[in-house]
ROMIBA-784488 format. One record per residue (C-alpha): residue number from 1; x, y, z. Coordinates in pm, whole numbers, plus 50000, padded with zeros to 5 digits. Layout:
BEGIN
  seq     c1     c2     c3
  NUM      X      Y      Z
...
END
This chain:
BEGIN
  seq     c1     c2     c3
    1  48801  53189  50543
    2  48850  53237  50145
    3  48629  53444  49959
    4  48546  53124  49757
    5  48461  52966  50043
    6  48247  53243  50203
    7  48025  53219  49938
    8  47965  52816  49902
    9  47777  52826  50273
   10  47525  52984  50017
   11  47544  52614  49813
   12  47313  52337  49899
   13  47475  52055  50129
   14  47475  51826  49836
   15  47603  52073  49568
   16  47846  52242  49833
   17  47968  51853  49891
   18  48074  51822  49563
   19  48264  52167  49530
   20  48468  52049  49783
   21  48572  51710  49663
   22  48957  51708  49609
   23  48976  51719  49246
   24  49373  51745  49172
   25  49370  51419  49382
   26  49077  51241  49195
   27  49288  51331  48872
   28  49610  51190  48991
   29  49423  50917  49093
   30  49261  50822  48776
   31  49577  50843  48566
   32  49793  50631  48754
   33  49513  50415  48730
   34  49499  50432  48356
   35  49852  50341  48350
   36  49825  50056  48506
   37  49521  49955  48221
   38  49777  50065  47955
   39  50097  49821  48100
   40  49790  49552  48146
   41  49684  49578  47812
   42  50054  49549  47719
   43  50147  49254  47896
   44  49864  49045  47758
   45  50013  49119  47391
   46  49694  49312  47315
   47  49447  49106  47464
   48  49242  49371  47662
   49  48984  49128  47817
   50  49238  48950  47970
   51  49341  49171  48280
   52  49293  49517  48116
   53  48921  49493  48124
   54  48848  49320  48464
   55  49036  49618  48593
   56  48854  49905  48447
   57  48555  49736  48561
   58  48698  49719  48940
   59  48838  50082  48855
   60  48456  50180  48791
   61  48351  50045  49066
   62  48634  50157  49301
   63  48501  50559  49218
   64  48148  50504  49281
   65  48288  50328  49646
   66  48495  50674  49664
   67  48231  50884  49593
   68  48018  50701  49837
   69  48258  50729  50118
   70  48333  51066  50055
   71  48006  51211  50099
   72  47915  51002  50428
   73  47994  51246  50714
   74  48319  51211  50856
   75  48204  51124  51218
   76  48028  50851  51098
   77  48418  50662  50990
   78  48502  50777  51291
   79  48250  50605  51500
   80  48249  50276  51328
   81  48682  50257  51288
   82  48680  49994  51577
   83  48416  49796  51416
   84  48584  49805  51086
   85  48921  49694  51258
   86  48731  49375  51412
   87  48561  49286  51107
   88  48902  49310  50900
   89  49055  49108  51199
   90  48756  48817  51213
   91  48836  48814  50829
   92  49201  48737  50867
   93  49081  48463  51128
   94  48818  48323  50871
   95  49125  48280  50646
   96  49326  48073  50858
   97  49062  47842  50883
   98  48840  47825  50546
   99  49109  48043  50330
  100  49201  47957  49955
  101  49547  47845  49938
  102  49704  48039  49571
  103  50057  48064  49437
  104  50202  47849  49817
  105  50045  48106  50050
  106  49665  48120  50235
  107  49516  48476  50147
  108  49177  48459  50020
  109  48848  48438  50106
  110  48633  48286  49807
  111  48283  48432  49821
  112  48143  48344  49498
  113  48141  48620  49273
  114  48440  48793  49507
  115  48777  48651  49589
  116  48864  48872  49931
  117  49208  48915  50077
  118  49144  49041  50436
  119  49471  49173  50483
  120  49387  49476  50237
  121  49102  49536  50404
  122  49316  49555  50746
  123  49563  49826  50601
  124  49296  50071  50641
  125  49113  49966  50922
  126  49416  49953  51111
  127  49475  50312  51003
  128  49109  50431  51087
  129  49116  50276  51410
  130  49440  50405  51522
  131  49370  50764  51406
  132  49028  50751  51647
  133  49235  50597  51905
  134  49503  50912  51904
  135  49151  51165  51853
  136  49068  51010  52154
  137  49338  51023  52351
  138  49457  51326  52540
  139  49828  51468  52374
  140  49975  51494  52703
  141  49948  51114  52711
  142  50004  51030  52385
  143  50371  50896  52507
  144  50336  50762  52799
  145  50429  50416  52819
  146  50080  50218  52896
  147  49934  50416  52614
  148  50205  50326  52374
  149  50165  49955  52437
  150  49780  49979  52343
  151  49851  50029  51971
  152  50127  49828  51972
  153  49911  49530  52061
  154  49704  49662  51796
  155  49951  49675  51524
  156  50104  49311  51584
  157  49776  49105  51627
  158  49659  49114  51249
  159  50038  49146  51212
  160  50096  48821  51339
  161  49814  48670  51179
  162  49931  48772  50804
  163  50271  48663  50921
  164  50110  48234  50921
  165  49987  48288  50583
  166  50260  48349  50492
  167  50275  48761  50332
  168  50582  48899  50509
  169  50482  49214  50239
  170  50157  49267  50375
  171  50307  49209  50765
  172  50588  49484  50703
  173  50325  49721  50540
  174  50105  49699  50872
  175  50353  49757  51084
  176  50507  50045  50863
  177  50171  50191  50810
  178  50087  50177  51211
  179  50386  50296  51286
  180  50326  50635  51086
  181  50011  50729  51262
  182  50173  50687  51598
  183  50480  50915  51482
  184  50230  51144  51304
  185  50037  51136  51628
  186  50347  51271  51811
  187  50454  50980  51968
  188  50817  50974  52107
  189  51101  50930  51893
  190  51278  50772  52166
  191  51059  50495  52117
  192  51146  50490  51727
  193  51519  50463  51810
  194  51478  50158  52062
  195  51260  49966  51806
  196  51574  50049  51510
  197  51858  50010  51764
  198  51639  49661  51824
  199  51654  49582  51461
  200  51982  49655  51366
  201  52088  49451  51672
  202  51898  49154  51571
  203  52010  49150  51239
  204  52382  49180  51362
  205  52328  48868  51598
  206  52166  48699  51340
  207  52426  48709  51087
  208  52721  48635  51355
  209  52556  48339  51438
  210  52612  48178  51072
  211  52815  47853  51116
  212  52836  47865  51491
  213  52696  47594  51724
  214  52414  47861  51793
  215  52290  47971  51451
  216  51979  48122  51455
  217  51834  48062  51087
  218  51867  47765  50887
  219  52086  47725  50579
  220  51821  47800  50304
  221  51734  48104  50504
  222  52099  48218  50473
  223  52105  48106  50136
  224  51812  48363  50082
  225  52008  48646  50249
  226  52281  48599  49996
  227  52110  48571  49689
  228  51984  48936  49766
  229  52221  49050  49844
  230  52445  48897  49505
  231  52161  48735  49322
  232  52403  48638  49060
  233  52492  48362  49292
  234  52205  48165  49195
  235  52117  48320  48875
  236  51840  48041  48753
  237  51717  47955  49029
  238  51659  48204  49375
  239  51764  48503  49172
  240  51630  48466  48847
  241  51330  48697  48926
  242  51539  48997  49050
  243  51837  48938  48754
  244  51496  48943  48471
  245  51352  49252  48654
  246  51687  49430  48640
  247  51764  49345  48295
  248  51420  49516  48193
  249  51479  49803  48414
  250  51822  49827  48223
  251  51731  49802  47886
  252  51441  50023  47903
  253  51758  50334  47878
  254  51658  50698  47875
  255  51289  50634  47693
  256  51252  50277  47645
  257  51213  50028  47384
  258  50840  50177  47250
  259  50479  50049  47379
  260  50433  49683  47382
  261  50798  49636  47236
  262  50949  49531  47600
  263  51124  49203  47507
  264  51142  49080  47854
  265  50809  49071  47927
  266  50690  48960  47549
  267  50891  48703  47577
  268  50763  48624  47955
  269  51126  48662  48121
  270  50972  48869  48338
  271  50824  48666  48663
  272  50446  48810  48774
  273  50473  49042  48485
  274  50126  49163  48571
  275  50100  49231  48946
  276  50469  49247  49151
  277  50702  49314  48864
  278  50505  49525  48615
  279  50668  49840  48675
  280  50988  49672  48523
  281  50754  49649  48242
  282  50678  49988  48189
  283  51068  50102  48264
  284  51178  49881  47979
  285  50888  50019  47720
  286  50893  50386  47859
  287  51252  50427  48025
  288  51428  50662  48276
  289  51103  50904  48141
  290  50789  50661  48218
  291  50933  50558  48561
  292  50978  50926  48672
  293  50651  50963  48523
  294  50464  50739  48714
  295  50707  50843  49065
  296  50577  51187  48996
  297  50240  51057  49006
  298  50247  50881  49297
  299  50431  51193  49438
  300  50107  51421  49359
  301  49879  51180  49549
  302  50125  51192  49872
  303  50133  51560  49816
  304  49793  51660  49762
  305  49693  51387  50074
  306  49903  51576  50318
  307  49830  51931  50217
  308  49490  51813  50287
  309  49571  51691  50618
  310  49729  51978  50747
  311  49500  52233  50653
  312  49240  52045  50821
  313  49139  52160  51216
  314  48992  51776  51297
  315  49267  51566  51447
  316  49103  51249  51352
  317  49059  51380  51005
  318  49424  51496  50953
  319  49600  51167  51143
  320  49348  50920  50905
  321  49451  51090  50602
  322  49839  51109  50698
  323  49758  50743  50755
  324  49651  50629  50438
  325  49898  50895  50283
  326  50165  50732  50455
  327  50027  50363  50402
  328  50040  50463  50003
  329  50349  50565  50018
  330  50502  50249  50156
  331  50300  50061  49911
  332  50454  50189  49598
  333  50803  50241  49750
  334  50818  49900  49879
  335  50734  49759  49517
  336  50970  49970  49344
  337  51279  49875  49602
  338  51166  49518  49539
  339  51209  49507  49202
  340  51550  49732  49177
  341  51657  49472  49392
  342  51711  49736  49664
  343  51473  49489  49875
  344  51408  49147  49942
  345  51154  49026  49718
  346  50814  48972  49944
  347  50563  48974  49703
  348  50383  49356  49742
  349  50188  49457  49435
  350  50263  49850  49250
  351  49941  49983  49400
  352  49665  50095  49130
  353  49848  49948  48874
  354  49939  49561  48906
  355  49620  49354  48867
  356  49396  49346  49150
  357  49046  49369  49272
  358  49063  49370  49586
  359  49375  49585  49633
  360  49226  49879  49370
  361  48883  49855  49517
  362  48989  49932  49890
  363  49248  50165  49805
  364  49037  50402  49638
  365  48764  50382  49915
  366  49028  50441  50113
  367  49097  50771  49910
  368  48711  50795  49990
  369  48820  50896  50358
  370  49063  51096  50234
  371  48798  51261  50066
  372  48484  51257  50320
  373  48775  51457  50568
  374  48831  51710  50317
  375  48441  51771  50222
  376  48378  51756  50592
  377  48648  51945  50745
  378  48582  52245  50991
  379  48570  52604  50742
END
């Protein structure tokens, strides 16, 4: 135990609470988050009450929901992670039913004042709910085969569900995101290589099958596969987004054209300039320099999240923030892949900084856990 520490068991609870908040990560935190109300602000032409404003509001009320979670004891997560995994999962069944249909695809849940999407809510209480499941479990049968199948029935039945939406984002992000906590809770790689072998397999078969008398995906669907993979193919219509987003990334050169000087989004080239594709945004006003910026940013959060994690002596604690760490990470890399044309396009917002309730409002109280682990953690 640090000398620092020694002396905070002298603190009040409350007082002591807030010493131990993980500052470096509340800062990291905050400025992505102000980038994203700078690039809003910029891709409304100046117009801040457009999306720049409804977002700091959310952002305001995302930190009190941090602060909140952080200082309820961590046991408490812990004991309700199955309930918040069946609520999030009743949710995604509300949707299929009595869900409001936006933009082709069945996401929402309109309660007045709030427009929900469930499946954000699901990305961490899959996470919470897997991380009890491995505190719970005994290591020495953390790879056994009956115990493997458990949260793999856990992963695909919200997986499944966001799948008939349609949000094949969303679906890869769960699975992704599960799929971390059972490697960080040392599950067999073995298991990892079957599932990839599986993969690579399919997609081999898949594509052999083109033309033959037993092809496996229709011809749009094939159509699809080449147009990411050459979108010049179909350069107004299939890959017109990805050709606009790469022209922006492009032109944006070493440090960019200057704030609110990106012709590709003034001009509204730029598809979903303010949720999926506003990081080309910010590469073609702030360059090579912004972009690494930001990446750095988002680097910091990973980092700080997984120092935190390993320092910390309670397994459910240090598997729920690896969880979210990990669930972060896939968020922001899947959204920058996207748009560099790296990866299909499947619709997966830059996370803190496209416009979002929902999405900013859950992912800080998810940085709430984070933080309620770290205040609470064994010293």
């Amino acid at each position: 135990m640090s000398y620092l520490e020694s002396n905070l068991k002298t603190v009040p609870t409350g007082l002591r609470k807030v010493l131990y908040l993980n500052y470096p990560l509340i800062i990291l935190l905050t400025a992505v988050c102000c980038t994203g109300f700078l690039m809003l602000y910029s891709v409304a032409g100046g117009d801040v009450s457009r999306w720049a404003e409804p977002q700091m509001e959310r952002f305001a009320g995302g930190m009190v929901a941090m602060l909140i979670v952080a200082f309820t004891p961590i046991w408490f997560w812990r004991n309700i992670s199955g309930v918040a995994y069946i609520v999030a999962l009743l949710l995604l069944l509300a949707v299929e039913l009595v869900g409001e249909i936006g933009m082709g695809a069945q996401r929402w849940l309109d309660l007045g004042p709030l427009r929900l999407q469930p499946s954000e809510l699901m990305k961490i209480g899959l996470v919470m709910l897997l991380a009890a499941y491995y505190d719970w479990l005994p290591v020495e049968k953390v790879s056994r085969p009956v115990w493997v199948l458990i949260p793999v029935a856990l992963i695909l039945t919200p997986t499944f569900l966001v799948l008939t939406q349609p949000d094949l984002g969303t679906a890869v992000m769960l699975v992704l995101g599960g799929g971390f906590v059972m490697f960080a809770a040392g599950v067999s790689l073995w298991y990892f290589g079957t599932v990839l072998a599986l993969v690579v397999g399919l997609v081999f078969v898949v594509m052999e099958s083109r033309g033959t008398d037993w092809q496996l995906l229709h011809d749009y669907q094939y159509r699809r596969i080449d147009t990411f993979l050459d979108p010049t193919q179909d350069p107004l219509g299939a890959g017109y987004n990805i050709m606009q987003a790469q022209i922006a990334l492009g032109s944006g050169g070493w440090s960019g054209r200057g704030y609110m000087q990106g012709t590709q989004s003034r001009l509204n080239f730029l598809p979903e300039k303010h949720t999926d594709f506003i990081f080309t945004t910010l590469a073609e006003e702030f360059g090579f320099v912004g972009a690494f910026g930001l990446l750095m940013l988002y680097a910091g959060v990973i980092a700080f999240s997984i120092q935190a994690a390993l320092v910390n002596k309670d397994r459910f604690s240090s598997l729920l923030t690896l969880g979210i760490a990990g669930t972060f990470f896939f968020f922001f890399a899947i959204n920058m892949g996207m748009v560099m044309g790296l990866m299909p396009v499947v619709g997966v917002p830059l996370p803190l900084v496209s416009y979002g309730g929902t999405q900013m409002m859950i992912l800080l109280a998810a940085f709430g856990l984070v933080q309620s682990a770290n205040v609470h953690r064994p010293r």
